[in-house]
N, CA, C and O of each residue as an XYZ file, in Angstrom:
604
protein
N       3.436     11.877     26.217
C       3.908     11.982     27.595
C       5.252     11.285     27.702
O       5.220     10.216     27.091
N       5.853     11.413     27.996
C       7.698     11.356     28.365
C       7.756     10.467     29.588
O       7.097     10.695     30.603
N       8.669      9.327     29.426
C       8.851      7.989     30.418
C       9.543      8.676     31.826
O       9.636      8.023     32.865
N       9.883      9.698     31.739
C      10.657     10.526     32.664
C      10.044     11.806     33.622
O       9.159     12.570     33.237
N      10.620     11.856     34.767
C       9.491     12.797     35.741
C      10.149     14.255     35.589
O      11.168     14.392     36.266
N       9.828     15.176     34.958
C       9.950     16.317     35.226
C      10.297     16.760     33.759
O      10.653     17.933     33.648
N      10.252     16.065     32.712
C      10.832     16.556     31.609
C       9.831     17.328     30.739
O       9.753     18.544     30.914
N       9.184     16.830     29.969
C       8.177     17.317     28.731
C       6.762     16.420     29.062
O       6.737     15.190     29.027
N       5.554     17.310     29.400
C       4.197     16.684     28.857
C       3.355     17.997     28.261
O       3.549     19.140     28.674
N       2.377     17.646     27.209
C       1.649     18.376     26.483
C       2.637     18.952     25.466
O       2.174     19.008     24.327
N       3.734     19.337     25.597
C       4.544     19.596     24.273
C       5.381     20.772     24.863
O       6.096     21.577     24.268
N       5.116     20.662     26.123
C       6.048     21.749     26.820
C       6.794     21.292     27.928
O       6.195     20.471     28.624
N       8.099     21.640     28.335
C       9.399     21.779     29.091
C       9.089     21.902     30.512
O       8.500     22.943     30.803
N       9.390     20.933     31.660
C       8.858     21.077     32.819
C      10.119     20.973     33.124
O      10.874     20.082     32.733
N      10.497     22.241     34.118
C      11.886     21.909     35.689
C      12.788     21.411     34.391
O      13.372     20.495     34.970
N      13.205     21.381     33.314
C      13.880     21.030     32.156
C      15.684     21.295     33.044
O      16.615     21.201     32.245
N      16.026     21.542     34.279
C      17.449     21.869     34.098
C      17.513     20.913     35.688
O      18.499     20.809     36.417
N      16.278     20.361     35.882
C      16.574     19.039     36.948
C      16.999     17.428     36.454
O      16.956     17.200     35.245
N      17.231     16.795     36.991
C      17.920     15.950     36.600
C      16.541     14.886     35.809
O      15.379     15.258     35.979
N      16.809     13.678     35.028
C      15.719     13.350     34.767
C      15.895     11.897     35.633
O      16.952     11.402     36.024
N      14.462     11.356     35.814
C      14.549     10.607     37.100
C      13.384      9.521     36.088
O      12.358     10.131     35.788
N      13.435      8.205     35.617
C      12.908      7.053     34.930
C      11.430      7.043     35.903
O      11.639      7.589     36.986
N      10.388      6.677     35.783
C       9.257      6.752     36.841
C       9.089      5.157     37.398
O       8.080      4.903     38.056
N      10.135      4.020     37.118
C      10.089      3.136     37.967
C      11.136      3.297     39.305
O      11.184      2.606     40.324
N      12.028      4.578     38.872
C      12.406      4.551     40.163
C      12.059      5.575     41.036
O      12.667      5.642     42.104
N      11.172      6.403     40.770
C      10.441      7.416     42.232
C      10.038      6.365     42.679
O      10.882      5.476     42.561
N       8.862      5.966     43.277
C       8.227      5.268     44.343
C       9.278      4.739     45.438
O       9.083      4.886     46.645
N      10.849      3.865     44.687
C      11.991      3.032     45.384
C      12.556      4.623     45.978
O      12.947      4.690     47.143
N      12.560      5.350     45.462
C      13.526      6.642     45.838
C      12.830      7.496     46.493
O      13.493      8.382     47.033
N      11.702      7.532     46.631
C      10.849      8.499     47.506
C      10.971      7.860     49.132
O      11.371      8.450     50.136
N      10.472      6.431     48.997
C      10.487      5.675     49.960
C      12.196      5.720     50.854
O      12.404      5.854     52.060
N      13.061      5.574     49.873
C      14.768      5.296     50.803
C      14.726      7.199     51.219
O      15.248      7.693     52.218
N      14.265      7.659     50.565
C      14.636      9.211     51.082
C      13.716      9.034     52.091
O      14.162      8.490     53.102
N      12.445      9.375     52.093
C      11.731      9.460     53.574
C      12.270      8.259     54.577
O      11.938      8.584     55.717
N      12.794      7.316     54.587
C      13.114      6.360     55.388
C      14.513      7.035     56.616
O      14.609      6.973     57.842
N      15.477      7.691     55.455
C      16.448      8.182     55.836
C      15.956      9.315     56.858
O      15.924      9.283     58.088
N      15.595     10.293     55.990
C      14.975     11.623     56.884
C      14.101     11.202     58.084
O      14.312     11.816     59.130
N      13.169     10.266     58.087
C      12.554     10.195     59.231
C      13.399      9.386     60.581
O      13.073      9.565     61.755
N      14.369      8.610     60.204
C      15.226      7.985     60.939
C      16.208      9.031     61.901
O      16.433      8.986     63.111
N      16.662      9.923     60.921
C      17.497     11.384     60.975
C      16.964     11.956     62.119
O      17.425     11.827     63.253
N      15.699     12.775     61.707
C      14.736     13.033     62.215
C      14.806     13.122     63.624
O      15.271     13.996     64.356
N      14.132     11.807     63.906
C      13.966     11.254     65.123
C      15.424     10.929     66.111
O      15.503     11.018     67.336
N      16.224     10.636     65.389
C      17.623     10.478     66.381
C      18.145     12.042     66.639
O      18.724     12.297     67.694
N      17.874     13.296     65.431
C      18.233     14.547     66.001
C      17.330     14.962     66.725
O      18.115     15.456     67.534
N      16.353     15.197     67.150
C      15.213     15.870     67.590
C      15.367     14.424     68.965
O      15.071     15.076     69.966
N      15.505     13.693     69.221
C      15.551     13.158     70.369
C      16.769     13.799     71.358
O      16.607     14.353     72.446
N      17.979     13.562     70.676
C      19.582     13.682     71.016
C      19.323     15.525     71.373
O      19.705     15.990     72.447
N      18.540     16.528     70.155
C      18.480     17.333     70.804
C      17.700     18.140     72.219
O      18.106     19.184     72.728
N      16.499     17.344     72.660
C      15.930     17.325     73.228
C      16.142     17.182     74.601
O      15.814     17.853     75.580
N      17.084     15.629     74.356
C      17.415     15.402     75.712
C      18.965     16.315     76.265
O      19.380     16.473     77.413
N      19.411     16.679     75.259
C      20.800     17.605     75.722
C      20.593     18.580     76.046
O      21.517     19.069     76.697
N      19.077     19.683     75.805
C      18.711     20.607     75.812
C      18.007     20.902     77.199
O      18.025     22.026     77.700
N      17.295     19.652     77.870
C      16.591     19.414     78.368
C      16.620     18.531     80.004
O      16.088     18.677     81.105
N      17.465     17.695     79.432
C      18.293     17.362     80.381
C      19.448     17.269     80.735
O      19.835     16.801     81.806
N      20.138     17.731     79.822
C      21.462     17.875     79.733
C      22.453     16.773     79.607
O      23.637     16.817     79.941
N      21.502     15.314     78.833
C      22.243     14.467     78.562
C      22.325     13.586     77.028
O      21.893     14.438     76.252
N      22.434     13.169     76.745
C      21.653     12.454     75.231
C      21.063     11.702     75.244
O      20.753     11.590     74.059
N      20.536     10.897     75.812
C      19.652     10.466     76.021
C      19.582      8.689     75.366
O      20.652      8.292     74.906
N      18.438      7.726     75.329
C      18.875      6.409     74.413
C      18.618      6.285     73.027
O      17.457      6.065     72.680
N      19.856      6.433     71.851
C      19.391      6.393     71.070
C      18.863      5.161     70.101
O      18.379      5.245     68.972
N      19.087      4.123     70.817
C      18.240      3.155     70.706
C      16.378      2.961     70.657
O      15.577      2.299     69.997
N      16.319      4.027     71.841
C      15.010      4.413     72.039
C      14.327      5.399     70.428
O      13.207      5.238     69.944
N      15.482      6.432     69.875
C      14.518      6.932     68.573
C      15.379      6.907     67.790
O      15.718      7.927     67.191
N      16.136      5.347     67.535
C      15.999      4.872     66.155
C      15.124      3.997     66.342
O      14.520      3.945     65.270
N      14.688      3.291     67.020
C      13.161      2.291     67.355
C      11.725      3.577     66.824
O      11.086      3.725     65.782
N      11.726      4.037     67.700
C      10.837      5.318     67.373
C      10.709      5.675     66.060
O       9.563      5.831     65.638
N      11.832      5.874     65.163
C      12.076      6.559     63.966
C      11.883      5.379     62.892
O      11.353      5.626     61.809
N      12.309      4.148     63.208
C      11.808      3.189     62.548
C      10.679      2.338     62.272
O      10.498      1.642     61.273
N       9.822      2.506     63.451
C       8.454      2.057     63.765
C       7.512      3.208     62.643
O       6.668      2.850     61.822
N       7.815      4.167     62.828
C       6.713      5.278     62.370
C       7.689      5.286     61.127
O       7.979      6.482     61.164
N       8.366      4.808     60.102
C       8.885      5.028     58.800
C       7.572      3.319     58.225
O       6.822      3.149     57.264
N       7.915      2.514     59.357
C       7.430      1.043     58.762
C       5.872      1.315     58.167
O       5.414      1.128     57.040
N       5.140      1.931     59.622
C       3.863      2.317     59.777
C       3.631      3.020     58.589
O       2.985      2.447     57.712
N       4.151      4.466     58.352
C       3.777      5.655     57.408
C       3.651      4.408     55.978
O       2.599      4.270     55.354
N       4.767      3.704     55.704
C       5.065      3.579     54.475
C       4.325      2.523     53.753
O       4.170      2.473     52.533
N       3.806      1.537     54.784
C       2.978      0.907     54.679
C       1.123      1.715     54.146
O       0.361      1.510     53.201
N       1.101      2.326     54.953
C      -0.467      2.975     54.727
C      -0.114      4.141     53.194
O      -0.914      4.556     52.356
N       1.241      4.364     53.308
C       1.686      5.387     51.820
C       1.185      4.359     50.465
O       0.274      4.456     49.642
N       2.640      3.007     50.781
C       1.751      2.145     49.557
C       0.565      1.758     49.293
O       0.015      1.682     48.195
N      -0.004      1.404     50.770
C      -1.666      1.159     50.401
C      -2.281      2.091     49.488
O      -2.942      1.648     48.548
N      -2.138      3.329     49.658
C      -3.103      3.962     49.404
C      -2.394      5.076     47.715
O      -2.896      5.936     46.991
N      -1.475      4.600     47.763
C      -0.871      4.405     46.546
C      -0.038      5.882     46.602
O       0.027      6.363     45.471
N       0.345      6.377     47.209
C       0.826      7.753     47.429
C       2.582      7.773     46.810
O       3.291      8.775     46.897
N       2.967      6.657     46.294
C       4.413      6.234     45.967
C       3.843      6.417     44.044
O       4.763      5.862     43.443
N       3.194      6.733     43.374
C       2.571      6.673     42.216
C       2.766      7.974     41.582
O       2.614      8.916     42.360
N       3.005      8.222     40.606
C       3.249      9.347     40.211
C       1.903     10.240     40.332
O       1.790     11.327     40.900
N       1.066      9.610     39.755
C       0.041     10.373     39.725
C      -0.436     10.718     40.653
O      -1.034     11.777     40.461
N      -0.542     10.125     42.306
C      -0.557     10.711     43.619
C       0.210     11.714     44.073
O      -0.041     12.543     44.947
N       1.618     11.505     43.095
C       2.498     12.363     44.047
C       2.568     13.608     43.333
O       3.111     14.614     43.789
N       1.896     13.516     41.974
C       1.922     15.295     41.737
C       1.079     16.001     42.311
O       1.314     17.197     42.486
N       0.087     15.516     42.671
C      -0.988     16.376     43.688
C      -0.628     16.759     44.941
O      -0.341     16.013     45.877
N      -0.663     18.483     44.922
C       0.124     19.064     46.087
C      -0.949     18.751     47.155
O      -0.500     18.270     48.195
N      -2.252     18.934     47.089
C      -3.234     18.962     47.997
C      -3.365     17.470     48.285
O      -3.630     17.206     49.457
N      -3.231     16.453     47.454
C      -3.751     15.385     48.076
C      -2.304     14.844     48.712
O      -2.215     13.702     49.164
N      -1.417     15.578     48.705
C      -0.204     14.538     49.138
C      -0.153     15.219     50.536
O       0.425     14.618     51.442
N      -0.682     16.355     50.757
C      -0.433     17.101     51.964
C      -1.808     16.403     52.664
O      -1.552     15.559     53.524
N      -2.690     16.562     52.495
C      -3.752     15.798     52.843
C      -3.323     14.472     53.353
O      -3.206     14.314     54.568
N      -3.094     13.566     52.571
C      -2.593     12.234     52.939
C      -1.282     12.005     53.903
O      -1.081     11.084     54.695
N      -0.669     12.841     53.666
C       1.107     12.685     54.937
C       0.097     13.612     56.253
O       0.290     13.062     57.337
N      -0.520     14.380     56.334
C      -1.380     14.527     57.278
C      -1.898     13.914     58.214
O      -1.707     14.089     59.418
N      -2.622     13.118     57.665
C      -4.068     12.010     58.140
C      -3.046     10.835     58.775
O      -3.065     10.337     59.901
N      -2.087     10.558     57.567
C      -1.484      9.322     57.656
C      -0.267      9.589     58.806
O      -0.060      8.774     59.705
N       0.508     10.841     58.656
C       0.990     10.985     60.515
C       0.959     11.029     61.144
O       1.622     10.391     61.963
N       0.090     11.890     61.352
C      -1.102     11.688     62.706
C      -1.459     10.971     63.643
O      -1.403     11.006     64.872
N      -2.079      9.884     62.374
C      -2.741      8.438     62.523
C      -1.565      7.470     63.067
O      -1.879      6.879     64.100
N      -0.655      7.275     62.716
C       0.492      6.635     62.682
C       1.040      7.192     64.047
O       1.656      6.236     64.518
N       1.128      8.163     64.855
C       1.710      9.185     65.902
C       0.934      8.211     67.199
O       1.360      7.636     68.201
N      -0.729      8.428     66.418
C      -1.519      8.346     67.904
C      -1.563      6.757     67.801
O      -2.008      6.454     68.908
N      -1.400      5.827     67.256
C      -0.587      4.856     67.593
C       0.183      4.287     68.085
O      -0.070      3.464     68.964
N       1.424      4.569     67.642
C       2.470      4.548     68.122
C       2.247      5.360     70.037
O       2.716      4.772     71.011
N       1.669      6.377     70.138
C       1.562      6.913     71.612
C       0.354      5.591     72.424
O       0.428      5.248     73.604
N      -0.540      5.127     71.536
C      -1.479      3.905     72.300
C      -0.047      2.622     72.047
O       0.555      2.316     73.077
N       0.186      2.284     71.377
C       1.249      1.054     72.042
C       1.778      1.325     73.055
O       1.766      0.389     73.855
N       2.454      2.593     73.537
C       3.565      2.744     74.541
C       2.670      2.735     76.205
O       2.993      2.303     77.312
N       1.305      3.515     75.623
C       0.767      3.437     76.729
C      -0.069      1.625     77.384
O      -0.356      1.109     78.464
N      -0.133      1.328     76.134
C      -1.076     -0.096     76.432
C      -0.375     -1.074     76.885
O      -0.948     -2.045     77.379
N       1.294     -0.994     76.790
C       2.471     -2.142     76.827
C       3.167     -1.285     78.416
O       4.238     -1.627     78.917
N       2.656     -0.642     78.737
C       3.762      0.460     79.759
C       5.112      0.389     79.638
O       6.016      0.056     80.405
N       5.033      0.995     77.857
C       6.871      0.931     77.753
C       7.454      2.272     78.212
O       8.614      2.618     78.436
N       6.132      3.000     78.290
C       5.868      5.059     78.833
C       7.553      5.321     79.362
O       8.234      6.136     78.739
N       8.032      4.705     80.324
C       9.186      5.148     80.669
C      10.431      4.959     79.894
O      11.410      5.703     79.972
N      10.365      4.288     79.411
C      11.233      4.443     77.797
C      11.415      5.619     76.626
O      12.421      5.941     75.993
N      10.719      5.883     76.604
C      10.205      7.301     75.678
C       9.946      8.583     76.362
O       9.108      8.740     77.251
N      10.735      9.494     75.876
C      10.058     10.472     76.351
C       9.258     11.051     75.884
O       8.993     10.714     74.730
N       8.494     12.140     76.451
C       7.055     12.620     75.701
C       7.711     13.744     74.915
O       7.142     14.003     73.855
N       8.963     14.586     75.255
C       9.432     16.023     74.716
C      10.158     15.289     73.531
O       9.695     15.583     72.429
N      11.108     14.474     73.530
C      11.438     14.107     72.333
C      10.610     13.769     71.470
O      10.696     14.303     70.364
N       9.453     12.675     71.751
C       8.532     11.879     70.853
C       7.743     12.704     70.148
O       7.428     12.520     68.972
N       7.323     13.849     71.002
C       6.339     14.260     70.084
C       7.300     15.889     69.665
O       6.565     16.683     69.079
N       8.578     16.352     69.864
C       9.567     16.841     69.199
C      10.206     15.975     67.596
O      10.957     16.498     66.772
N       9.694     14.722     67.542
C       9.932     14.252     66.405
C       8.910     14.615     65.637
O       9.197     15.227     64.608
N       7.555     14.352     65.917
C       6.253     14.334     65.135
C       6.157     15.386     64.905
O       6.053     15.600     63.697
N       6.140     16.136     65.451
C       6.117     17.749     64.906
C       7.099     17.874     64.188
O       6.728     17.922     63.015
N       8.551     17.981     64.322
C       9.745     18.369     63.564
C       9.321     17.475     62.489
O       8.931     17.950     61.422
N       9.380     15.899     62.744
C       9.263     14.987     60.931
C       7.721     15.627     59.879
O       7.558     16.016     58.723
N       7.034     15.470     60.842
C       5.617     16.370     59.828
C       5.751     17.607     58.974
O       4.999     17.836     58.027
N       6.763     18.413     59.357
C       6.473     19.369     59.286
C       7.920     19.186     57.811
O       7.799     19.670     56.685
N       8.310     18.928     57.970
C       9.633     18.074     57.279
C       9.321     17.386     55.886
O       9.663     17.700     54.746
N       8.674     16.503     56.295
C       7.529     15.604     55.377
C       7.011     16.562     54.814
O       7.564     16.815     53.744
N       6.003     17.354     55.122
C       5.080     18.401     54.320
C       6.067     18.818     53.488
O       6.145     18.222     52.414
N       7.151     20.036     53.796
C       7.698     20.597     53.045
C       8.099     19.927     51.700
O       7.900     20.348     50.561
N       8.821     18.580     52.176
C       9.410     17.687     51.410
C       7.926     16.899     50.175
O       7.988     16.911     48.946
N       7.409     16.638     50.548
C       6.227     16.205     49.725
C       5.799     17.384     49.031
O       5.075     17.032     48.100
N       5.970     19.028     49.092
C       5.482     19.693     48.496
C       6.334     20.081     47.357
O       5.840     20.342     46.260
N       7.357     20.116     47.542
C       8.642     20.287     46.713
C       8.115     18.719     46.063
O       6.995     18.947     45.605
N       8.378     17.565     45.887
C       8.264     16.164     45.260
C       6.750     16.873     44.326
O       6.901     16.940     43.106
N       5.476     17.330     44.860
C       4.452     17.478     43.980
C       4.487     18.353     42.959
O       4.031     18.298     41.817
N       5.316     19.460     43.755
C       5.768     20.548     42.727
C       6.634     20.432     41.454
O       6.401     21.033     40.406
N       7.655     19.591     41.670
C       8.448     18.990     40.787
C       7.742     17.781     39.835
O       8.149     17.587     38.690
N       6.897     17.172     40.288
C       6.142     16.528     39.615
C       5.363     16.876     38.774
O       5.227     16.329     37.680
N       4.750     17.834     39.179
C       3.527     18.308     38.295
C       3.339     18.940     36.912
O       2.208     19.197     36.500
């Protein structure tokens, strides 16, 4: 087996014309990429929301908070459960499974703080959950491509 993700196992040529990537640094590089994208994410899908919607842009203070809370949350329950591991992350089914459960979970959270603290008027509901849908759906793709390439 080959110290490198995508190159040679069993004696045959995997994705051989992608770059080769050392396997101590996926987990650091999976993590700064989803950190980025979900940050992204959430400041476009807010900014577009509220320009669309109300015709203004709205605070983007409000979803880079948003976008950063649910990167802290996700990434935390990701390492727990070891989903930063190679061997987690070639599994297309269990990685879709797990960014699933674990967004979700992380969503309806994040919606019980806002309601339990009455920060409600801070957030809007069309952006907030215009992120969760847009980042999930984002995430999936992106985790399926990462398992695929892995595997």
């Amino acid at each position: 087996m080959s110290s490198t993700l995508g190159v040679e196992r069993g004696g045959r040529a995997l994705v051989a014309h992608l770059p080769r990537v050392p396997f101590a640094w996926v987990g650091p590089a999976i993590l700064f990429i989803e950190a980025a994208a979900i940050l992204s994410i959430s400041v476009a899908t807010g900014l577009a929301y509220h320009w669309y919607a109300l015709g203004d842009l709205g605070d983007i203070d409000t979803f880079i908070g948003v976008g950063a809370s649910t990167f802290v949350y996700c990434a935390i329950v990701f390492a727990y459960r070891g989903n930063y591991s190679i061997a987690n992350i070639s599994s297309v089914k269990k990685q879709l499974a797990e960014l699933t459960v674990t967004w979700w979970m992380v969503a309806l959270f994040q919606f019980a703080v806002v309601f339990l603290l009455k920060i409600g008027p801070n957030f809007s509901r069309g952006a907030t959950s215009a992120f969760f849908i847009g980042g999930w759906l984002f995430l999936l793709l992106w985790r399926w491509v990462l398992a695929r390439y892995a595997a």
